[in-house]
C-alpha positions in Angstrom: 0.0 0.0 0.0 1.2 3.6 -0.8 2.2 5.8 2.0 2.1 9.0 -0.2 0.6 12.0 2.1 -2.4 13.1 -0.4 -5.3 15.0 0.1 -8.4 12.4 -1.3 -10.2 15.8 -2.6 -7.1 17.6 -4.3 -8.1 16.8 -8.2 -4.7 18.1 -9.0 -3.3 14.7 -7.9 -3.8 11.8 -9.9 -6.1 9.3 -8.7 -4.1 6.4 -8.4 -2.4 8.5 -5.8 -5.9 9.2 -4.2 -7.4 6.1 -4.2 -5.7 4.8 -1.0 -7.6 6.9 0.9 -11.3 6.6 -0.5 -13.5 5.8 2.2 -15.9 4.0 0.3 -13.3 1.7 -1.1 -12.2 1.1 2.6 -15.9 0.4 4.1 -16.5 -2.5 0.6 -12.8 -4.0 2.2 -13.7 -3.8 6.1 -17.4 -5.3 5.2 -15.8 -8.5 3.3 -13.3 -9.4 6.1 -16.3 -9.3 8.7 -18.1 -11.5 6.3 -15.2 -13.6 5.4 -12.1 -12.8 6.7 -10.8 -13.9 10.0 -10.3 -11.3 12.8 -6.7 -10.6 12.6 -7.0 -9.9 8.8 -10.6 -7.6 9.9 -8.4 -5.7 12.3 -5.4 -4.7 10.6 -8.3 -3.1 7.9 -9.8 -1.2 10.7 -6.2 -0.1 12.1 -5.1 0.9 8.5 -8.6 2.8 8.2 -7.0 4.8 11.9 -3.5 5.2 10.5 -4.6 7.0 7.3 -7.2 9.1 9.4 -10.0 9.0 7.2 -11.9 7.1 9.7 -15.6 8.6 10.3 -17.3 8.1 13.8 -19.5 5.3 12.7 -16.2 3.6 11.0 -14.7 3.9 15.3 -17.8 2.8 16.7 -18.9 -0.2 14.2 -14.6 -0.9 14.8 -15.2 -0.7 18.4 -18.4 -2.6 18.4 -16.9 -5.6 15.9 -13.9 -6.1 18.5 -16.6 -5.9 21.6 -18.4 -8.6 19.9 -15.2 -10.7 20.1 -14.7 -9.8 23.7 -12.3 -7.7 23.4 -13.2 -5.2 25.4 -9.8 -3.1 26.6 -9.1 -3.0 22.6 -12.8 -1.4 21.9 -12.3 1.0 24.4 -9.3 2.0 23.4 -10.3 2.3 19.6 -13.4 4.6 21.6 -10.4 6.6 22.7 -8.3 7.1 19.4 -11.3 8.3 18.0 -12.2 11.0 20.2 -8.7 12.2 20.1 -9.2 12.5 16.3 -12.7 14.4 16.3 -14.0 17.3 18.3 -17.7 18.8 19.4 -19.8 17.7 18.1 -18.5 15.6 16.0 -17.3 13.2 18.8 -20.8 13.1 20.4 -21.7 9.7 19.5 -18.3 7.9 20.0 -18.1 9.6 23.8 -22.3 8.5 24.5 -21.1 4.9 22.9 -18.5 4.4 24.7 -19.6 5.5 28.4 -22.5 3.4 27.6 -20.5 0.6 26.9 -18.1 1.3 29.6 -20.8 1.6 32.8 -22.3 -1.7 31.1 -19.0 -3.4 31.2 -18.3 -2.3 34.9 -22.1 -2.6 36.4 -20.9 -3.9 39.2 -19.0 -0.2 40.2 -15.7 -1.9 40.1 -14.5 0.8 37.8 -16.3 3.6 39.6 -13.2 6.3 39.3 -12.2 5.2 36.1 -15.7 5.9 35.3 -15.9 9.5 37.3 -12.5 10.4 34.8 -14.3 9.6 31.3 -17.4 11.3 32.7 -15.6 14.4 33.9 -13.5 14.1 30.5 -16.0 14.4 28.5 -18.2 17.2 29.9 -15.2 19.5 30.3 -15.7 20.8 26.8 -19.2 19.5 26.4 -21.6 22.2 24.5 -24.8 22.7 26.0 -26.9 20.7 23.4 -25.5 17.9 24.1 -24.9 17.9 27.8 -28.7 16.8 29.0 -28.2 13.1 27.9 -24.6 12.7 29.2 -25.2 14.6 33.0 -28.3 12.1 33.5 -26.3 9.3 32.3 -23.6 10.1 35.2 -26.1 11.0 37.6 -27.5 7.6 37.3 -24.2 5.5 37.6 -23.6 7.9 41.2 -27.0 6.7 42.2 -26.4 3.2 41.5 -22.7 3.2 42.7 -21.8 6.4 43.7 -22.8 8.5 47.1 -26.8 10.2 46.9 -24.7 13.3 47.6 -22.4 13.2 44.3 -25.0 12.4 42.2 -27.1 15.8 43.1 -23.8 17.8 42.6 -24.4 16.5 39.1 -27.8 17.3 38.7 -27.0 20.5 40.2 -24.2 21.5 37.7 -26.5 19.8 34.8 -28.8 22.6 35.5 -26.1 25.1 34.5 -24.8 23.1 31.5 -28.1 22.3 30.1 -29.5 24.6 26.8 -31.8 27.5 28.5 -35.2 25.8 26.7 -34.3 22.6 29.1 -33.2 24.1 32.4 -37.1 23.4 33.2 -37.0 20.3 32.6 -33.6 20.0 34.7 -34.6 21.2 37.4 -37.9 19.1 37.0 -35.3 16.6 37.6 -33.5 17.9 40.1 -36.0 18.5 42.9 -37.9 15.3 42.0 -34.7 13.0 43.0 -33.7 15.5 45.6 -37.1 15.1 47.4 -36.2 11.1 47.1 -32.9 11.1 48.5 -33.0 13.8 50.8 -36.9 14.3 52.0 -39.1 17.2 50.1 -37.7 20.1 52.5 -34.8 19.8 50.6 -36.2 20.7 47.8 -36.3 24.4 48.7 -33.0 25.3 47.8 -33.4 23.8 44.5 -36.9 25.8 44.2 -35.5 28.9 44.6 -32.6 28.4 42.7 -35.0 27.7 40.0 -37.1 30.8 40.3 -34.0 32.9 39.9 -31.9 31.4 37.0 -35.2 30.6 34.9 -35.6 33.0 32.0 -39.1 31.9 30.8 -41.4 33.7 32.6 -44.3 30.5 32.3 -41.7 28.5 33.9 -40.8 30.9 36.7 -44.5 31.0 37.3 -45.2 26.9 37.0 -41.9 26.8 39.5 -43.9 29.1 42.1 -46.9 27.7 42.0 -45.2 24.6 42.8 -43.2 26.2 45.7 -45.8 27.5 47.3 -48.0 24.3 46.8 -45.0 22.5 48.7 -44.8 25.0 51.7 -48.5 25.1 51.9 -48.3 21.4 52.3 -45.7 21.5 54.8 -47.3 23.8 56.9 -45.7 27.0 56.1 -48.4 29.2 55.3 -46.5 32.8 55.6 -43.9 31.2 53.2 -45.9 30.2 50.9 -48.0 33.7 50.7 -44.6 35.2 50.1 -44.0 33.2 47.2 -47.3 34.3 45.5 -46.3 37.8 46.3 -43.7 37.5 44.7 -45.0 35.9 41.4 -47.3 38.4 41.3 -45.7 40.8 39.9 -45.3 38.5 36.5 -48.8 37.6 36.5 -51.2 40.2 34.6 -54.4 40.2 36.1 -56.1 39.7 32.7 -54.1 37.3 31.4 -53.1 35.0 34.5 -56.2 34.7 36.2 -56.2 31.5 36.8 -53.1 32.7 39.1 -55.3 35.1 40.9 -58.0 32.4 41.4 -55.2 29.8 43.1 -54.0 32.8 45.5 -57.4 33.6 46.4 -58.7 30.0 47.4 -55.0 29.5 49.2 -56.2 32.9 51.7 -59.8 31.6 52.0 -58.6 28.6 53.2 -56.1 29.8 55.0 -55.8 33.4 55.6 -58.2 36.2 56.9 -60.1 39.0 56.3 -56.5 41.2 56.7 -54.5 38.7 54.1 -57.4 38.8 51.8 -57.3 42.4 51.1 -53.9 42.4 51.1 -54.0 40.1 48.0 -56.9 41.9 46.8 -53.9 45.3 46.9 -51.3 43.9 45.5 -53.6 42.4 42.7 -54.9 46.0 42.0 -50.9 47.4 42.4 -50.0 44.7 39.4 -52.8 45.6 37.4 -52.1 49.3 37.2 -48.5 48.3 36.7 -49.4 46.9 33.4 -51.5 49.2 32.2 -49.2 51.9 32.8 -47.0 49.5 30.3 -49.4 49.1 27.9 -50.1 52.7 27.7 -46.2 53.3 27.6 -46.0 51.1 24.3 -48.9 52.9 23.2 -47.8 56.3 23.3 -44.1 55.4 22.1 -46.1 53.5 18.8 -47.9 57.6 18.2 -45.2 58.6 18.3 -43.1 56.7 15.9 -46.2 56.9 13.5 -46.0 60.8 14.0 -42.4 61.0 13.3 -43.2 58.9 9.7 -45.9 60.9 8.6 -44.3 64.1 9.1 -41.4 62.9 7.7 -43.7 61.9 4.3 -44.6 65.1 4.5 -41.4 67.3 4.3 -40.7 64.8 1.4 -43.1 65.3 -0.6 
């Protein structure tokens, strides 16, 4: 075989110099050995595949895979590894889920638990955001199973940071539900409020609250939980959220008074004027603008 350092795509070469490193050509070889080669002969194709690097991630994961199904399983996972020195985000996605798949499998027993925590740690250091859901629940899971309860909510806790903005909710969702679990539902508040903070959907923030005060309402903790509708609030426009305004005002029949009922019945009429004072604000800036185009038409014409 030719050692020549080509570029496959560089049509100034000729293509007999070229043709060493056509993938296609490679993948119609590597096929025939796995159908009728032995695995010596199946190998050295795959490791020629590697040496020329024009391997894909599918050509390191079927490579991986074929030598798993032979039981070799320090050789697959060190194929895993070549290949995610050779590609990047988010390129290497697939080979990294793959292989700590395979890996916690291998190990279920937790014999391999740092080895494990390394890879893991590995591969979310440079981990975008889209992709880091799948892989901070997958880690989570192997602390839970083999791991300490307190580990494996540092992870959902940092997965609520990684995560894309659009599934923080969800996250969190997570997050308090496995908390409550582990650690008992007044745990929970930490994560709630944490939550209502870093949220930047405003249905979420208010889906969060309701929930929050829901929970303290439960527990007993009436004046904590009127705070929390106090302080949604001020997101919740009278005319649109009503159904927020009903919920506040069953919680203070059932369990406020006469006092905390008016209160509520203020602050309902302070949001209200808040937002029309908004709305007239956007109203008067829009005159304007149209005034400023028609007198502009105007002094053209």
């Amino acid at each position: 075989m030719t050692t020549t350092l080509v570029d496959y795509y560089d049509t100034n070469e000729a293509v007999q110099l070229r043709l060493h490193k056509s993938l296609k050509l490679w993948s119609f070889y590597v096929d025939l050995e796995e159908c009728y080669g032995t695995f010596q002969t199946c190998k050295s194709v795959y490791d020629r595949i590697l040496d020329l690097r024009i391997a894909t991630p599918q050509i390191i994961i079927n490579y991986a895979l074929y030598l798993e199904e032979n039981k070799y399983y320090e050789d697959a996972f060190r194929v895993y590894e070549k290949g995610i020195a050779l590609f990047k985000w988010p390129n290497v996605y697939d080979i990294w889920l793959t292989y700590l798949c395979k890996f916690v499998a291998r190990y279920s027993d937790g014999s391999k638990l740092e080895r494990a925590r390394d890879l893991f740690e590995q591969c979310l250091e440079h981990c975008p955001a889209k992709f880091a859901k799948n892989l901070y629940l997958l880690y989570a899971k192997l602390e839970e199973q083999h791991g300490l309860d307190r580990r494996a909510l540092k992870i959902y806790e940092r997965a609520t940071n990684a995560v894309e903005p659009k599934e923080k909710e969800e996250m969190f969702n997570i997050y308090i539900k496995r908390c409550g679990e582990m650690q008992g539902i007044t745990a929970t508040r930490e994560i709630y409020e944490k939550a209502i903070e870093s949220l930047e959907d405003e249905r979420a923030v208010r889906d969060m609250c309701l929930r929050y005060a829901d929970l303290e309402r439960k527990l007993g903790e009436i004046d904590r939980g009127r705070a929390i509708y106090s302080h949604c609030s001020q997101m919740c426009d009278p005319r649109i959220h009503n159904d927020f305004w009903q919920t506040w005002k069953e919680f203070e029949i059932k369990h406020g008074n006469e006092d905390t009922m008016r209160e509520m019945l203020r602050i309902k009429r302070s949001v209200q004027a808040t937002y029309n004072v908004q709305v007239n604000y956007m109203a008067a800036q829009m005159m304007v603008a149209s005034i400023g185009e028609d007198t502009s038409a105007t002094q053209a014409n």
